[in-house]
N, C-alpha and C positions, 0 to 999 in steps of 0.2 A: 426661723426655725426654733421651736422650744427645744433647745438641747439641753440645758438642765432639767429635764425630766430626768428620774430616776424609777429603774425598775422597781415593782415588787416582787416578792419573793414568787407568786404565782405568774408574774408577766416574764419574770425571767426563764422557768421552766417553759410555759407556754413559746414563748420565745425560742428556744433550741426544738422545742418540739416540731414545730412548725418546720425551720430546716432541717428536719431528720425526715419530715413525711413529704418534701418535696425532693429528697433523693429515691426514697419510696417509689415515688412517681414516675421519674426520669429513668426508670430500668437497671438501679443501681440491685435490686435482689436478682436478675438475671443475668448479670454479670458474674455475679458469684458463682450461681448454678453453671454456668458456661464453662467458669473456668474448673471446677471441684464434683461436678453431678452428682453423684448421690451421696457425695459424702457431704454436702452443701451444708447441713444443718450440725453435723459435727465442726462444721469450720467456722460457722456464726459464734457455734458455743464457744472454740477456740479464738478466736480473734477478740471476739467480745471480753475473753477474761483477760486476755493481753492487752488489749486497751484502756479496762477497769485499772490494772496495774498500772499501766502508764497514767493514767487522769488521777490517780491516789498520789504519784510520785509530784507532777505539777502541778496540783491544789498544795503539796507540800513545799514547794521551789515559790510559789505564788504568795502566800502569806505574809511575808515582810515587805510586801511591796503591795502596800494599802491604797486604794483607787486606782493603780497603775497600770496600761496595756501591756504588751509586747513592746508599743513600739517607744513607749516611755522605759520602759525599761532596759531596751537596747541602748537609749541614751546615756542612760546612767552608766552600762559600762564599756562604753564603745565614743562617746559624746557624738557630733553630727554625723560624720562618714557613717558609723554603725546602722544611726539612725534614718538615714538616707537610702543604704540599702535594703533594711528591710522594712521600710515604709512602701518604697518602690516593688517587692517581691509579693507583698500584703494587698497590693491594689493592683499587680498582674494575678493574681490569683484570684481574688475577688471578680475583677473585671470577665476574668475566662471565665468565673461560674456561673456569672449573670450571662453572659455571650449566650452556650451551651444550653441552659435552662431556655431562656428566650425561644432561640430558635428550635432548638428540640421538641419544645410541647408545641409552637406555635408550628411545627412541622406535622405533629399530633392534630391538631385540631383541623388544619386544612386537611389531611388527608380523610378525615375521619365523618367531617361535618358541615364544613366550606370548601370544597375543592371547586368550586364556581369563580370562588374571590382567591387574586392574590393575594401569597405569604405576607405579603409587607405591613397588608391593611391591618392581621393579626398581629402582626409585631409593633407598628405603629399603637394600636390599641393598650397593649402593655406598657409601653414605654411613658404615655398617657398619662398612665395611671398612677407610675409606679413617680411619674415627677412631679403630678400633683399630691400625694402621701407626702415628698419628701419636701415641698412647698411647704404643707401643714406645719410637717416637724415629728419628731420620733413619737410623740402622744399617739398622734392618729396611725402611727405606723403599727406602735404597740395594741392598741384598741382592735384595732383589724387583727392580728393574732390571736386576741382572745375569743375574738368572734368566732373565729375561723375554722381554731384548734381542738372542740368539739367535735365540731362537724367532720374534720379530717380522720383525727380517730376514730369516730363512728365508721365513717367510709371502711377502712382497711381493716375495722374489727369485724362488721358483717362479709365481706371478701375473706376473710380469714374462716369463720363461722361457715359459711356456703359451701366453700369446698373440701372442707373435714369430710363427705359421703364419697369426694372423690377420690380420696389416697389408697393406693395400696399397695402392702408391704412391700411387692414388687419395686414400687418408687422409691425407698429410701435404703435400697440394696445394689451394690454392699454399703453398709455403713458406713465406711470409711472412703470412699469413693473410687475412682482407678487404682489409685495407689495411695499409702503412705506419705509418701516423698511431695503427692499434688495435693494432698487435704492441709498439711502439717506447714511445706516450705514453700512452697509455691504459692500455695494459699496464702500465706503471712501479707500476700500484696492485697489481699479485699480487708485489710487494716481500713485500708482508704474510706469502705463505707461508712464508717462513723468519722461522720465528717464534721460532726459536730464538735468534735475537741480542738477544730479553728477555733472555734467562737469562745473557747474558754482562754483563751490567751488573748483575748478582745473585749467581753462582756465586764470583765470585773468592777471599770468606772463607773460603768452606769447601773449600779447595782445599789438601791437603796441603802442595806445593813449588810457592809462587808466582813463583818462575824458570820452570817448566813450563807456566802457565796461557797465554800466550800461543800455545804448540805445540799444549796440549791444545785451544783452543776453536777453533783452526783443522781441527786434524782432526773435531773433534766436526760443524764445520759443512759440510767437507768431505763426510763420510758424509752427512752428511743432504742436503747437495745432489743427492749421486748418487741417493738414495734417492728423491726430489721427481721428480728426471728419469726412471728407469727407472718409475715410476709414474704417469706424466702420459703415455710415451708407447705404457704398455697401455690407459690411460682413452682416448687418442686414435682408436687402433684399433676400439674397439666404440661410443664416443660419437658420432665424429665427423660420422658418419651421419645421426642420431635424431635426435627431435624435440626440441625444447627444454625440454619438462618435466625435472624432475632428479628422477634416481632416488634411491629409499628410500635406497640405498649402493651406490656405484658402484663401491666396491672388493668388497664383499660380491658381487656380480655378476658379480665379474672370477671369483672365488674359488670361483663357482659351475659354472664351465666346464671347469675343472679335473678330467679325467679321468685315473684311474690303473687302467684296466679295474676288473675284479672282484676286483683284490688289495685296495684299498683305494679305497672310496667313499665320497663326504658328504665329502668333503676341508672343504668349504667349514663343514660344522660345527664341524672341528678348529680353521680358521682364526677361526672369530668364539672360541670359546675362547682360544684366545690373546689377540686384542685385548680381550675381557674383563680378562683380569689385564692387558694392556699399558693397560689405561684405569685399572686400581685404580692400576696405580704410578703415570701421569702424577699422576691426579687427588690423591693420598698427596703427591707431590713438590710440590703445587699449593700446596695446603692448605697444607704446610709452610711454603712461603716467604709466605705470609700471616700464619703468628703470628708468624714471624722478625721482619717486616716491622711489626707492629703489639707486639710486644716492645720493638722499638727507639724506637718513638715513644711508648708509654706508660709504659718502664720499668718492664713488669712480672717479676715472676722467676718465677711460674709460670705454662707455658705449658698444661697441659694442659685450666685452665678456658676458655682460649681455643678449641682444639680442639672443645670440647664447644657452645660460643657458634656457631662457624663453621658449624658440621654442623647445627644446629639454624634457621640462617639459609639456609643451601644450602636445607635442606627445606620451610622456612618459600618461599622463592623458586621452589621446582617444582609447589607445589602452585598455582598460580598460574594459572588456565586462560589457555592459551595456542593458537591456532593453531598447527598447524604449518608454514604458508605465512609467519607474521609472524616463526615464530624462524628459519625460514632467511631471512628479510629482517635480520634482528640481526644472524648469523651474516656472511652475504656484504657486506652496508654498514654496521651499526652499529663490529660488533668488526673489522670490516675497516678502517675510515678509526680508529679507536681505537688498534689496534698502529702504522698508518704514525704517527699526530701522535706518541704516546709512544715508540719508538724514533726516529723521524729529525728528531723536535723537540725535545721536553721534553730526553730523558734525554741526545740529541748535544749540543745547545745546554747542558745545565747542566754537562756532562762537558768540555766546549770551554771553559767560561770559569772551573772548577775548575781548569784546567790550566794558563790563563795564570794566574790568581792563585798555585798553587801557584809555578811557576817564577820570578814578582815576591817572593815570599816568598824563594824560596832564592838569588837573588841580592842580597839586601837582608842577608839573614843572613850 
């Protein structure tokens, strides 16, 4: 594996982008609507600038700690034990997002477009993919996001664009949604969709010029804000309505509406094509930070037999009968209260008092 690649400052943005439009995907802006309805787009705005706040406070906690993750930094002030357990919580987390994504879209696709072939052969296919990328090594993983992350924004900008004719004002009334109490406090739990403030307690080593990282994970999270909002208030437009069941893919829906006369039809094919490759990259970048992550805790030097381990338990874990009523219960409340405790507990809280001890050290020094 080329693990000394380092990002640049556009593969690193490209990089969170990519995981920010594969929760896109996976039904994270109907989630929101579900829980908040019309006040949906007042709670993006709200969350989004409580999150802002909190990624300003840990780019500030992160700075004295040059090339270092989370889980070097728990070392430093916790030594093994610390570092054991949240290396271990870093790679149950991980592990569930990759799980989830997997069989989620590949529940998407069978239903949608192979319902002839079994699930497995689609998940087989990913799995595939995602262990030949991490064979390569992070290059080819990064390169497939550049590729990719174009094409993904495009998707959700025309989707966004297409249903502007359908809103109205009826849909984003009352502004504030049922209540107060469900846009303001209740809502504080769809924090969870920017989910990309894992990856900033993760990314920093592999980051070319760590004078930049601070710029880059602001714009990285910037795009992805926008991208959560302009997508939360097309889902609002055609959801807001319906019943409460949640569809197969609410963005695959949107995608479906999408006419461009008889020059170009089945748009919405093109578009599940792309989120195909934009799920190999996420799930590639996934995977990755899992051997990193269990590299550093077992001081192994080669990662590849890992690789082959991980894929073999991914698969080992889908074949697992499963309702698909109980994995969007995982999805909406398990991995949902899972990302809140490990970013605004575990990883703030062990980053918070890395940072007074580092500062007691360099005053002592």
């Amino acid at each position: 594996m080329d693990n000394n690649y380092k990002l640049s400052k556009y593969e690193c943005i490209a990089l969170l982008i990519v995981v920010m439009t594969n929760k896109l995907i996976l039904n994270i802006p109907y989630n929101i609507i579900e829980l908040t309805k019309s006040g949906s787009i007042i709670n993006v705005l709200y969350i989004g600038l409580i999150n802002f706040i909190f990624l300003v406070i840990v780019l500030k906690l992160l700075k004295p700690f040059s090339n270092l993750d989370i889980i070097d930094i728990s070392s430093f002030l916790g030594g093994t034990l610390l570092k054991v357990i949240i290396s271990i919580l870093s790679i149950l987390l991980f592990l569930l997002a990759a799980y989830i994504t997997i069989v989620d879209f590949s529940n998407v696709l069978h239903t949608i477009y192979f319902s002839n072939f079994d699930m497995i052969y689609i998940v087989i296919f990913f799995i595939i993919g995602i262990l030949i990328a991490n064979l390569i090594g992070l290059k080819s993983i990064i390169n497939s996001c550049m590729f990719i992350v174009g094409f993904s924004l495009l998707s959700i900008l025309i989707t966004f664009l297409n249903t502007q004719t359908n809103i109205k004002i009826t849909h984003l009334t009352p502004i504030f949604g049922t209540n107060i109490k469900n846009t303001f406090i209740t809502g504080l739990s769809n924090c969870f969709a920017m989910y990309v403030l894992v990856y900033i307690f993760f990314l920093k080593p592999f980051v070319k010029n760590q004078e930049e990282y601070t710029t880059l994970s602001i714009k990285g999270y910037l795009i992805s804000f926008v991208l959560l909002l302009l997508t939360t208030i097309s889902m609002q437009s055609l959801f807001i309505s319906n019943s409460d069941s949640e569809p197969i893919n609410s963005l695959f829906l949107l995608a479906r509406q999408i006419e461009f006369g008889s020059f170009l039809q089945r748009i919405d094919a093109i578009f599940i094509f792309i989120w195909i490759l934009s799920i190999f990259s996420y799930l590639s970048v996934t995977l990755f930070m899992i051997t990193k992550i269990i590299k550093k805790l077992l001081n192994i030097e080669d990662e590849k037999m890992l690789s082959y381990s991980l894929c073999n338990i991914l698969l080992g874990l889908t074949l697992i009968p499963i309702n698909i009523s109980i994995l969007h219960f995982i999805e909406s409340t398990v991995y949902k209260y899972s990302i809140l405790i490990f970013i605004f507990v575990i990883c703030f809280i062990t980053l918070l008092l890395a940072y007074i001890k580092k500062r007691k050290v360099s005053k002592n020094n």
